[in-house]
N, C-alpha and C positions, 0 to 999 in steps of 0.2 A: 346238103351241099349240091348244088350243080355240075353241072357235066364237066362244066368250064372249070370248076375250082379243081375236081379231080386229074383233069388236063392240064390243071399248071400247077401242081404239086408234084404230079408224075416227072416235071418236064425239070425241075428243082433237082430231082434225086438222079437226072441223068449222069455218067461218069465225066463227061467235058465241065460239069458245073457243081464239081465238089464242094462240100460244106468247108472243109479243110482241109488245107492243102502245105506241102513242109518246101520250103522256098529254098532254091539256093544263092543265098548272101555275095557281096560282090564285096571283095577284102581292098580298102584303099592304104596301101604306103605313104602315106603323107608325111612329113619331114619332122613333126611336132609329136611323133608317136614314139610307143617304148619299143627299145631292139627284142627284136624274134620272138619268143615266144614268154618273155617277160610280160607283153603285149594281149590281152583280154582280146581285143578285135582279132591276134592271130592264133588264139585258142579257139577261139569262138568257130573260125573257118578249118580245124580240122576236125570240128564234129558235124557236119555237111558233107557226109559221103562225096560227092561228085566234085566240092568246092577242094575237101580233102586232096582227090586226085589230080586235079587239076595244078595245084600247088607246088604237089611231088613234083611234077612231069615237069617242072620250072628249075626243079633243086631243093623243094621246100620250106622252111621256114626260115629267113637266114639269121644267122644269131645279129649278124652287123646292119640291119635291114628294119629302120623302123616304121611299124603299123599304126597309123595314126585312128583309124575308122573299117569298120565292118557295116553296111549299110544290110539292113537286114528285110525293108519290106521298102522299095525304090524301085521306080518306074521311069528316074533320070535316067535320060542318056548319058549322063558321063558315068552310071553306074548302075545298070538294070539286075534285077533278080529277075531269075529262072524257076521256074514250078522244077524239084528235081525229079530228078530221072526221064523228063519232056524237053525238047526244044521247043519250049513253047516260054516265052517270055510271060512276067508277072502284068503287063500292060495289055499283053495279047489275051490273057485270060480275063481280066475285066472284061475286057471287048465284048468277052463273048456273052453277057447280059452284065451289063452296067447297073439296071438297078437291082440283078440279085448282091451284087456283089459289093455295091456302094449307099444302094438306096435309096428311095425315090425324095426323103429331104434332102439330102445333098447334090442329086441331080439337079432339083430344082432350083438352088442356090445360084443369083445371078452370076456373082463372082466365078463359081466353079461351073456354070455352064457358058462361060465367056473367055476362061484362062485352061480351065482343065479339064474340056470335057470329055468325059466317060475316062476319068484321068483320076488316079490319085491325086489329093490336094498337100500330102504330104510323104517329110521323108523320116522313117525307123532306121536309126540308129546307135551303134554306140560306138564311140570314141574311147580311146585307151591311149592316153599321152604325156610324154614327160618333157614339157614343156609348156608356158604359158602359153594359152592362144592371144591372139593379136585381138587389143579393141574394137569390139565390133557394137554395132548400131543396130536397133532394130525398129524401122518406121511400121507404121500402120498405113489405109491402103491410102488416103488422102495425102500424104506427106511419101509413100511411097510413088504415087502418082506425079508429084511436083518434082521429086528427083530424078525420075526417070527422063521426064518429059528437061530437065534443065541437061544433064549430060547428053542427052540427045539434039542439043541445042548448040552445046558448048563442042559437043568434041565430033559433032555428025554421025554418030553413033554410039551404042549402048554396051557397055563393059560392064559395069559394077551391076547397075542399076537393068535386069535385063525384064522386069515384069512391074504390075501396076500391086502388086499383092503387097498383102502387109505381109510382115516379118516375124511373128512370135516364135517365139521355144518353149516346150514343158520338157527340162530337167531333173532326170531322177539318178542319183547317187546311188552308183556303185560298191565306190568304198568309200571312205574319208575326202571331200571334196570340199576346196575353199574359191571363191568366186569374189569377183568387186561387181556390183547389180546395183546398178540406178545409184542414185545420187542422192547424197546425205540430207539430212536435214541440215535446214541453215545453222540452228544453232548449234549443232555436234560440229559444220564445217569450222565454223569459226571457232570457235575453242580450238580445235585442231592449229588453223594456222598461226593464232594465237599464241600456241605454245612449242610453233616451230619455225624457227627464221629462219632455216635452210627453204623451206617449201613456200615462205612469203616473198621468196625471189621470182619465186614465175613470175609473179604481179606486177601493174605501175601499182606507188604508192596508191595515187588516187582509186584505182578499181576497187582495193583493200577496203580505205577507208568509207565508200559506198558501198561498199556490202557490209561492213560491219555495222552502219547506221542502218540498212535493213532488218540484219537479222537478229541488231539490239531492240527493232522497233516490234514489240507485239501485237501493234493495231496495223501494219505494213499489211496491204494486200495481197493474194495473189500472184496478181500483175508483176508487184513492185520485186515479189522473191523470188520469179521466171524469170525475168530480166537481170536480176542481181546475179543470179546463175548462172544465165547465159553467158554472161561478161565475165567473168571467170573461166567458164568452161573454155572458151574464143579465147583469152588470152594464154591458157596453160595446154591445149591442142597445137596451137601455134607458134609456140616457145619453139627456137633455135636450139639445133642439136648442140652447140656451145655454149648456152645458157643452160642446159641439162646437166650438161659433165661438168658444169660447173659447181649445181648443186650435188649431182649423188656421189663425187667421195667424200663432200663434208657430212653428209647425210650419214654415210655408211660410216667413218670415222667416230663419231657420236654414238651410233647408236652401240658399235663395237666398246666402248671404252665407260658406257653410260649404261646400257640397256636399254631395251625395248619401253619398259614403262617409264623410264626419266625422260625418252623424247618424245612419245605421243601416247604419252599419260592421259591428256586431255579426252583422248576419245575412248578412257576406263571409264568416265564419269556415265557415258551416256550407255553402255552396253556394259552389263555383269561378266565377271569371269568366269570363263566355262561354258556361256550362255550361246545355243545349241552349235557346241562346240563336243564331241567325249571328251579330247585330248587336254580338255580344261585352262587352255591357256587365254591369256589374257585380249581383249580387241588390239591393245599395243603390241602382243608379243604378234600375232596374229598376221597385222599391219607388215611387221618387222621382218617375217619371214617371205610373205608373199612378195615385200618390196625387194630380198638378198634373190630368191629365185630369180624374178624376170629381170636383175640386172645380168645374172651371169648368164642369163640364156639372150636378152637382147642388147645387152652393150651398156655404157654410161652415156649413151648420147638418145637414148631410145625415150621419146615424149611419152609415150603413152605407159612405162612405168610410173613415174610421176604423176598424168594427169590420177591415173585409177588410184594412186595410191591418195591423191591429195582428195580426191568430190566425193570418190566413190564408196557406198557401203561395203561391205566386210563380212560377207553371206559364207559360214562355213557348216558344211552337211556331212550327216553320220550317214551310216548306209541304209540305202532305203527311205532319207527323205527326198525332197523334191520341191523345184522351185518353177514357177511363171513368168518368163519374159515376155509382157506385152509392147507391142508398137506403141508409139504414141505419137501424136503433133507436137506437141508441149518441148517448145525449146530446150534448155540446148541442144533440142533436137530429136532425136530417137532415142528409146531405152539403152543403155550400155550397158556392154559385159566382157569383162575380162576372166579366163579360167586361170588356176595355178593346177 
């Protein structure tokens, strides 16, 4: 070895540039979380000595106070960690050598030497919430780029849309977690609405019966099942809060009087009971339950119960698996996901 190598391994083992370091977490109250300490995120921040203290000196944990997120290795501003027992933020200690700490491929990555540099590129979290999260989208960087650049057009500046970055998630379950992620196959959709006229109201007739002649057509392109998607997706996003209430108390009525598998039986056919499910229950009983939660936490007028429950897949995880949301360009738009 050279003088040089032993000079910068020496320089590695100094104490400003620990190998590991025990963070103190930044506890967010978000309105979608469980009360006080039923709450994982508000467990989680009284084992963080200093986050502990800090808590107390507020009143700490309040039973009628819910904790949506505990951000646990985050460099945002609206929620930085602290190296404990330092005033020294988790950003500032990057600083203090970026590539021991980050690494010289991800420094060199254009994206991240252009949006975050000597920056974390991401945020450590968990969330602990008892209520559905609101539909969300998630673009990749080419279609995050076109958005960005359109509400910056439209409205003279940038709210939603505040970076050029794509949008992924890697979700790993904690306990028992049920999700709607990306968007059916055509022909599970159809069967579905096939064998529910409450949910063939979002539709004109005509959108229906063109996408049914796609997704009966097995030589149909592509193209031709983007498109037939799309059109669906744009009509049932854009469905009137009185065309909703219209459908979910006949929705709810049926399926109360009927069961879960008499009204979207259809989509038993395409997914097995049980199937990576523990609780063994059916993709309709599944459907059934996800669809009674987000009415009583978002109203009968709320589109986006509906849309998730009509396109969307019916992704349910034991503890300890884990899912991939990627961005994408591909109409209708970005990957979607709704949590229950």
């Amino acid at each position: 070895m050279t003088s040089s190598t032993f000079s910068d391994m020496a320089s590695r083992t100094e104490p400003d540039r620990p190998a590991l370091v025990q963070l103190k977490p930044f506890l967010q109250p978000f309105p979608y979380g469980r009360n006080g300490q039923q709450s994982w995120a508000a467990q989680y921040a009284l084992a963080t000595p200093s986050l502990k203290e800090e808590v107390e000196k507020d009143g700490g944990i309040k039973d009628s106070q819910p904790y949506g997120e505990i951000w646990l290795g985050s460099t945002h501003q609206n929620g930085p960690c602290f190296v404990e027992g330092k005033n020294q933020s988790l950003k500032e200690l990057i600083q203090l050598d970026p590539e021991y700490y980050l690494g010289p491929k991800l420094l060199a990555d254009e994206q991240m030497s252009s949006q975050y540099k000597n920056n974390l590129p991401y945020l450590f979290k968990v969330l602990s919430f008892d209520k559905p999260l609101p539909l969300q989208c998630h673009p990749d960087k080419k279609l995050g780029a076109k958005l960005m650049e359109e509400e910056k057009r439209r409205q003279g500046k940038n709210e939603d849309f505040v970076d050029t970055n794509a949008k992924p998630e890697v979700g790993i379950a904690l306990s028992p977690f049920t999700a709607f992620v990306g968007f059916r196959p055509l022909e599970q959709l159809a069967a579905i609405l096939r064998g529910t006229p409450e949910l063939q109201e979002l539709f004109k007739d005509e959108t229906l019966e063109s996408f049914y002649r796609v997704a009966d057509n097995s030589s149909a392109s592509d193209a031709e099942a983007k498109a037939a998607l799309r059109t669906l997706f744009y009509e049932a996003v854009n469905a009137s809060g009185a065309k909703v209430k219209s459908i979910v108390p006949k929705l709810r009525e049926r399926i109360a009087h009927m069961g879960a598998d008499a009204v979207f039986g259809a989509a038993n056919a395409f997914t097995a009971k049980g199937e990576a499910n523990a609780s063994g229950e059916s993709e309709a009983e599944a459907m059934a339950r996800a669809f009674e939660i987000s009415v009583r936490t978002y109203g009968e007028e709320d589109v986006g119960t509906v849309t998730a429950l009509t396109l969307m897949n019916v992704l349910r995880m034991r503890a300890g698996e884990g899912a991939w949301i990627q961005g994408t360009t591909v109409l209708p738009g970005p990957r979607c996901s709704r949590c229950t």
